[in-house]
N, C-alpha and C positions, 0 to 999 in steps of 0.2 A: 806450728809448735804452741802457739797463745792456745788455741781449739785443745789439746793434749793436757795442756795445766790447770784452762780453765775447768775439765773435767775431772781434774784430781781433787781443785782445790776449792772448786764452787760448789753449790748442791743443786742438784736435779733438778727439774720441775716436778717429776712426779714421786719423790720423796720427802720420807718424813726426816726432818731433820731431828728430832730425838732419839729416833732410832738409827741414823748416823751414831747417836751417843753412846748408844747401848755396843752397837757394832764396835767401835772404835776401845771401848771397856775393855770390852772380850778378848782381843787382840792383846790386850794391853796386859791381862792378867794371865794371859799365856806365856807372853813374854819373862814375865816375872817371874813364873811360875819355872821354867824350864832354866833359867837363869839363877834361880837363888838353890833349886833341886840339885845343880852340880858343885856346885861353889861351898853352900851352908856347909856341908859335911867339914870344912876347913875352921870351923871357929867351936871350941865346947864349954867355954866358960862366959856362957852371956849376961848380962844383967836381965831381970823379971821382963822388962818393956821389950828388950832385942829378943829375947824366946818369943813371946807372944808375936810380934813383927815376920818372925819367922815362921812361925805355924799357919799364918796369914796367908801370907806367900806359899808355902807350902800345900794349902787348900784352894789357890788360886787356879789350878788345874781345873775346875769349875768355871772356866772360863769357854770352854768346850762347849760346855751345858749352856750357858749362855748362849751361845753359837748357835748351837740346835735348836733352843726354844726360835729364836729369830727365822733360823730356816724354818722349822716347823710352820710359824705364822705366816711368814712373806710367800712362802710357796703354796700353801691352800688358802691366801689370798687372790693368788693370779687364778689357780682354779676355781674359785667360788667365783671371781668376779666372772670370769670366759662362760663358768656354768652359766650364770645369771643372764650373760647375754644371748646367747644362743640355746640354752638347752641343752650344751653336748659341751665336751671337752677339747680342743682343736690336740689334740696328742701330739701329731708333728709339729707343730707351732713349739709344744713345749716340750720337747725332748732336743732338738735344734737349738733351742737357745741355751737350755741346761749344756749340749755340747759344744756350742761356741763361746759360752761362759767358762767351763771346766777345761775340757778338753787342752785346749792349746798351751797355758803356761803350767800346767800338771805334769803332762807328759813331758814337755821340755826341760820342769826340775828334778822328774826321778829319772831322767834319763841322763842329765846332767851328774846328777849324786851316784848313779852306778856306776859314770865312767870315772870319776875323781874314786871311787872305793875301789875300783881294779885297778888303777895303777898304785894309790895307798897299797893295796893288797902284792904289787910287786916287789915294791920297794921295802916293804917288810922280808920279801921272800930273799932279796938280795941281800937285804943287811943279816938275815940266820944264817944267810952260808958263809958270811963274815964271822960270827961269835953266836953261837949254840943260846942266843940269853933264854929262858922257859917263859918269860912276860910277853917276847916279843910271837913266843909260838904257842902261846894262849891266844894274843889279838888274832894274831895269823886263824886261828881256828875258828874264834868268833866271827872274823869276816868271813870266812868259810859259807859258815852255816847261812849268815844273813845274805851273803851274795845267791845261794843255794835258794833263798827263798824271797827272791826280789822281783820271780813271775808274780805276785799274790799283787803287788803293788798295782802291778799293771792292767791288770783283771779288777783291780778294784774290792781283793780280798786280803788287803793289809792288816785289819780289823781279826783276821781269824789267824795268819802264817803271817809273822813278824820276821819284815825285811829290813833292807838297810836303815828305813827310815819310820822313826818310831812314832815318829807323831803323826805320819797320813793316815791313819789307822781312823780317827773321825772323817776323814775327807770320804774314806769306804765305804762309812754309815752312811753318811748323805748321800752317797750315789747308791747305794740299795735301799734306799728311802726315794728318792726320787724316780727309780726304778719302777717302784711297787705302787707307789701312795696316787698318784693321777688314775691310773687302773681301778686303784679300789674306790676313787672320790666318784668317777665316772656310771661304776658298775653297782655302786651300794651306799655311801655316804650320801650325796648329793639328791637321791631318789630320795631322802626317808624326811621328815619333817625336823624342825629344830628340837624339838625333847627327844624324838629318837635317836639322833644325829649324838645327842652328848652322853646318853645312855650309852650305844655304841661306842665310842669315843675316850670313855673313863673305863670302860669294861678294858678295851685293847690297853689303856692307860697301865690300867693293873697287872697285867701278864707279866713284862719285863720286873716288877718288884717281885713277883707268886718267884718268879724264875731265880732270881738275885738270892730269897732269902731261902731256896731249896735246893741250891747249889754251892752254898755256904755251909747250909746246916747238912748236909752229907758228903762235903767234901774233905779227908783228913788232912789236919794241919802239922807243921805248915804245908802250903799251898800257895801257886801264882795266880792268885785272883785277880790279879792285873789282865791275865790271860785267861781265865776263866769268868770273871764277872765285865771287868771293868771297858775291854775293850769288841765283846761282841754285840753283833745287831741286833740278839733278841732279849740281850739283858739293857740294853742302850736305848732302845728307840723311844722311851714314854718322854724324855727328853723334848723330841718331837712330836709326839703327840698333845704334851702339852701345851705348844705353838699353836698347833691347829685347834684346839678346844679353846685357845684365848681369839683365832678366830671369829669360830662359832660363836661367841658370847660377841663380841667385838658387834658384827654385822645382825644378829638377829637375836640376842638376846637384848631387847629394847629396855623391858623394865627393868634389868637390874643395871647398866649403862646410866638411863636416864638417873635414876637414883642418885648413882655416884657422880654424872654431872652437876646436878643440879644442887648438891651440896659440897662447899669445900669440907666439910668436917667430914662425912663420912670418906672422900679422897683422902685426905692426911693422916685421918688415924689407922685405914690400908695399908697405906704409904710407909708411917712410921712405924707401924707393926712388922709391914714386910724386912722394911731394912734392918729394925732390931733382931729378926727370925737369923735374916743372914748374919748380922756381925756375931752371935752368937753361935751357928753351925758352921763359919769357917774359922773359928777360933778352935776347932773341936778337933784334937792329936789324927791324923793319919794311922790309929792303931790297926793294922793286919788281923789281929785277933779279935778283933769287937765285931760282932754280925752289923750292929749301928753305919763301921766305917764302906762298906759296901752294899747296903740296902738300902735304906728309910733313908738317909745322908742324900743321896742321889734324890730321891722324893722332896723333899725341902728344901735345894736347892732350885729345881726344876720348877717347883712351883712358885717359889720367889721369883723367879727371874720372871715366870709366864706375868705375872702380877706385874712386874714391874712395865714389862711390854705393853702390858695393859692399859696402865696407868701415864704410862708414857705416849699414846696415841689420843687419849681420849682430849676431848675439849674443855680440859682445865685449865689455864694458865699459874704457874706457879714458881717457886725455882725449884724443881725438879727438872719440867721442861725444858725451864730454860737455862739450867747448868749441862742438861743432853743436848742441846741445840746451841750449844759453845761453838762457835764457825771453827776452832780449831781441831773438835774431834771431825770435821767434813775429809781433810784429807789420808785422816786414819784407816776412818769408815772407809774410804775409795779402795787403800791399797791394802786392807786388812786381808784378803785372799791374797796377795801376792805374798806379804808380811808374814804369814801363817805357815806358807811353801818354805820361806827362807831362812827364816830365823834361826832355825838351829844352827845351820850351815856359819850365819854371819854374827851372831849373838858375840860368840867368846872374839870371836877377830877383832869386834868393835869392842869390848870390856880391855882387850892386851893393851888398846891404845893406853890406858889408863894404868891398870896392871900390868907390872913388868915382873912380879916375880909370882908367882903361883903358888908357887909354896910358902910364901908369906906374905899374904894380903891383911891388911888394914882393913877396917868397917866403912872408914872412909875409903878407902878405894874400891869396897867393892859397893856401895852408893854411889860412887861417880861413873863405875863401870855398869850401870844401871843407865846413866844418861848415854855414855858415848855408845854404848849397845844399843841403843834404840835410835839415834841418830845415826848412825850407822845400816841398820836394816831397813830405814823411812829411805835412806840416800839411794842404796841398791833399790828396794822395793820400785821408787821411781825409776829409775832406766827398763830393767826388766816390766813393769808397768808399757812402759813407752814398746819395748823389744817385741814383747809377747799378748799381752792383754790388748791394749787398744786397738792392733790390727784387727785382730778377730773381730772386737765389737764392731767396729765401724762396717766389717762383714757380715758380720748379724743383722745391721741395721739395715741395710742394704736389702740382703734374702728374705728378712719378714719385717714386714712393716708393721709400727706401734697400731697396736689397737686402741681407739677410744673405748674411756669407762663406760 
């Protein structure tokens, strides 16, 4: 059990602890995000500050994007480094661990979440032949449709046919990303030189925008661009390609690296540029109507974050690092995929400790149901952690053994 915690709560050897930070961010603003997105709707007269606080959170959803740029990086990391060593890509190496990573506590939660939705879905069916209520045979309908399309889940096309669960729909990205992207590093990235590699690189970068902002401008409004832009793989993926282009620059663009080590002014004024880019584009309304809130939006996010990852590897010491290398985002970062799976499910359970009436919450209560919501899915996270996740690893570890850098 000590071996178990101390892999929750200690950091690796072969991790970055700032990117622990970033990871552990991510989570956090998802959290936030899907927690203030059900709730806000309940308050309409705020003062100036609580609006802005709000729209905050509400652009927190970009938490996602965060996600992505990190996967993007860390996984054509392992492939540049394997390239590097051998000359080839070891594919079963990395497709085995991607499925001993994924696989096990994924399939466990949406299989878990379809059985709790069929019997939800009975007990609605018994209480209509109780009293005819028309709310109760709207739900009834709506789980209908989403039980109907809860194969997509499990194929891993959540992202296209929206099932029970609304938010694996990134988890689908990253596995048709992970799908594809070792194929194309093996077959055409990795062969081409570093100026070709970023040429290539920012070319695929721009697809998913070309797509975004030509599927906006011909599609009549209103429209679910949620389901048209926001959640498929070929409007999505520059996300992660911008991961792998902070790569790219990370490992073999020397002179522009050495540059921004070698001086702190040119890091901070990066630095304080990037974060003012962001606090400024998530302060910016969720309009449906503005081509902004589904194109270019996603482009400066992405690129902030890649920057940030960026800046957060290199060998500067500062407090940037070393607010990402807080030992307490360590056990975040761990359980952030478990936390990711579950949150929805345990979010509101852990806010009722707090909240007892729903239909009339306080600002204070639902601030405090901010803390017991997150103390709450860190509590679960670890057991199912312990349940699901660690088995596997330690079966990973066993069937392929670590490679030296």
């Amino acid at each position: 059990m000590k071996k178990i915690f101390g892999g929750i709560f200690l950091k690796k050897q072969n991790e970055e602890a700032s990117l622990n930070g970033l990871r552990a961010i991510a989570i956090l603003m998802v959290m936030l995000f899907h927690y203030f997105h059900v709730l806000q709707g309940k308050f309409k007269d705020l003062d100036p500050f609580q609006s802005l606080l709000f729209v905050y959170f509400d652009n927190f959803f970009s938490g996602v994007d965060l996600f992505f740029v990190l996967s993007g990086f860390l996984i054509s990391k392992g492939l540049w480094e394997d390239w590097n060593r051998n000359q080839k890509i070891d594919y079963k190496s990395f497709y085995l661990k991607r499925t001993f990573r994924i696989f096990p506590a994924y399939y466990f939660f949406i299989t878990i979440s379809l059985l709790l939705s069929k019997a939800n879905f009975l007990i609605i069916e018994s209480r209509i032949k109780e009293s005819n209520d028309p709310g109760l045979l709207q739900t009834m309908s709506v789980i209908k449709i989403q039980m109907a399309n809860s194969w997509a889940d499990f194929v891993f096309l959540g992202n296209y046919w929206q099932g029970l669960n609304f938010h694996t729909w990134s988890l689908s990205i990253e596995e048709q990303f992970y799908l594809i992207f070792p194929l194309f590093c093996g077959l055409a990235l990795f062969r081409r030189s570093h100026p070709q590699r970023q040429i290539l690189l920012w070319s695929l970068y721009l697809v998913p925008t070309f797509l975004r902002m030509y599927i906006f401008s011909t599609t009549p409004q209103p429209s679910d661009f949620e389901a048209e832009i926001y959640r498929p793989f070929h409007t999505r993926f520059d996300s992660l390609i911008a991961g792998v282009i902070v790569m790219d620059l990370y490992y073999n663009g020397k002179y522009l690296i050495d540059k921004i080590e070698k001086s702190k002014t040119i890091y901070n004024t990066i630095l304080f540029f990037t974060l003012g880019t962001l606090l400024w584009v998530l302060q910016t309304p969720k309009d449906s109507s503005m081509m902004f809130t589904y194109t270019l939006k996603y482009n400066i996010l992405n690129l902030a974050y890649g920057i940030l990852v960026l800046l957060s590897i290199l060998k500067v010491k500062g407090m940037w690092t070393q607010f990402l290398s807080w030992k307490t985002f360590t056990p975040v970062a761990h359980l952030s995929y478990t936390m990711y799976l579950w949150h929805i499910l345990f979010s509101l359970s852990g806010a009722a400790l707090v909240i007892k009436d729903p239909m009339n919450i306080t600002l204070s209560q639902l601030y405090l149901g901010v803390i017991a919501s997150f103390f709450t899915v860190f509590l679960l996270s670890i057991f199912f952690y312990i349940l699901m996740e660690y088995p596997f690893q330690k079966l990973r570890e066993k069937l392929i053994p670590q490679k030296e850098s």
